[in-house]
Structures are given as C-alpha cells and as structure tokens.
N, C-alpha and C positions, 0 to 999 in steps of 0.2 A: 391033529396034523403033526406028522413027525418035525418042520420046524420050526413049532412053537408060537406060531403067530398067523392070522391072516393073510391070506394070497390077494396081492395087491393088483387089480384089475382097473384096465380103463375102457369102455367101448368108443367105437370109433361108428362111423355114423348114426346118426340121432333120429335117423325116418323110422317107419312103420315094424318094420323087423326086430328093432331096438326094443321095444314094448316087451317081448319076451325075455330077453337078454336080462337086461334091470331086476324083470321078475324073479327069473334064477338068479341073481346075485341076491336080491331082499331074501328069497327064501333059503337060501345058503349063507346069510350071514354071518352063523358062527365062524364061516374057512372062510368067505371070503370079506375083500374090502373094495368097495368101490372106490378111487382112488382121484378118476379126474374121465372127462368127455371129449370129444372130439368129432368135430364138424365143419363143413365148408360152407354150410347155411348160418349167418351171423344170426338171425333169428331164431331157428333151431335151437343153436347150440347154447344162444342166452338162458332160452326156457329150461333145457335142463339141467345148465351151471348152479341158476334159479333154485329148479324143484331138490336138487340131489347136496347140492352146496359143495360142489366139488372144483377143483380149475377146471376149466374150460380151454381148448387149442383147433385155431381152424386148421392147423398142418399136422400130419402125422407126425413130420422129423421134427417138429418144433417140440410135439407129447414125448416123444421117444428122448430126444434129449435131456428135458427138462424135469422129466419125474423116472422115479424110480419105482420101475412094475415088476411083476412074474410073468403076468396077462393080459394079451392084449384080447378081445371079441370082437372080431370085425365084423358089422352089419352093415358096410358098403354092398354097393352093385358088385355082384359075382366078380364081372369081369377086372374089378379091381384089386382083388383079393390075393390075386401072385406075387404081384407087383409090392404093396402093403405086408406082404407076409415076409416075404424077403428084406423089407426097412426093421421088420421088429425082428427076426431074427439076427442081422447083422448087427442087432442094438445088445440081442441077449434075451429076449423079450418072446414067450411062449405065445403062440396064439391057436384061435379058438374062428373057426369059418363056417 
C-alpha cells in the first residue's frame, strides 16, 4: 500500500449484511484494519465489540469523532446511507455502501 500501513476501517451497522463486510476485512487483512463497530442495537453491538475486540459506538458522530479512520462500510438500511455518507465525509472519512 503506497501509505505504509493499514486502512483503518469501522462498520457501521452490525445486522446481517455485516457478515460479509468483516469477511472482506479478515480476508484483506494485510491493507486493511478493523478499527472499531458501530450500532444502535446495545446487544448487537456488545457481541461484536466482544468477538472483534474493537470500541464499540451506538452513534455515528460519536465513531467519527472519536477514532481516527480512512473507512467507514456502511451496512445500515439503504435508506440511511446519504444521510451517514455525508457525517463521514464532512469528518474526512471514505466510505464504502
């Protein structure tokens, strides 16, 4: 990777869709890093703070502030992904829909 280190990634909801996402990041691990999760389900988002050992945030502006990414992965409901794309842009923050 021209710099030098892993692309630091968070996903952002933690339902069914998620399951591929994590995938491609395990399988891409040399570039990338999983960084931290993000959910609105407090139980969700335990289990895979849990499995991934990563911070966990039930808000988006709470992840965007609070960690320093390249990537965000959004696996919300469609309809919320303009809205979510436009928080991680005006953060600086790449994302992946």
């Amino acid at each position: 990777m021209s710099q030098g280190r892993k692309l630091r990634i968070a996903v952002v909801g933690c339902g069914r869709i998620s399951k591929n996402h994590f995938g491609a990041i395990a399988q891409f691990s040399s570039d990338l890093e999983l960084a931290a999760v993000c959910d609105i389900d407090r139980s969700s988002l335990a289990q895979h703070v849990s499995e991934y050992g990563v911070p966990g945030f039930e808000r988006l502006e709470e992840l965007l502030a609070e960690q320093k990414l390249d990537l965000v992965s959004l696996c919300t409901p469609s309809g919320l992904h303009a809205e979510q794309a436009i928080h991680a842009a005006n953060a600086g923050v790449h994302v992946i829909s």
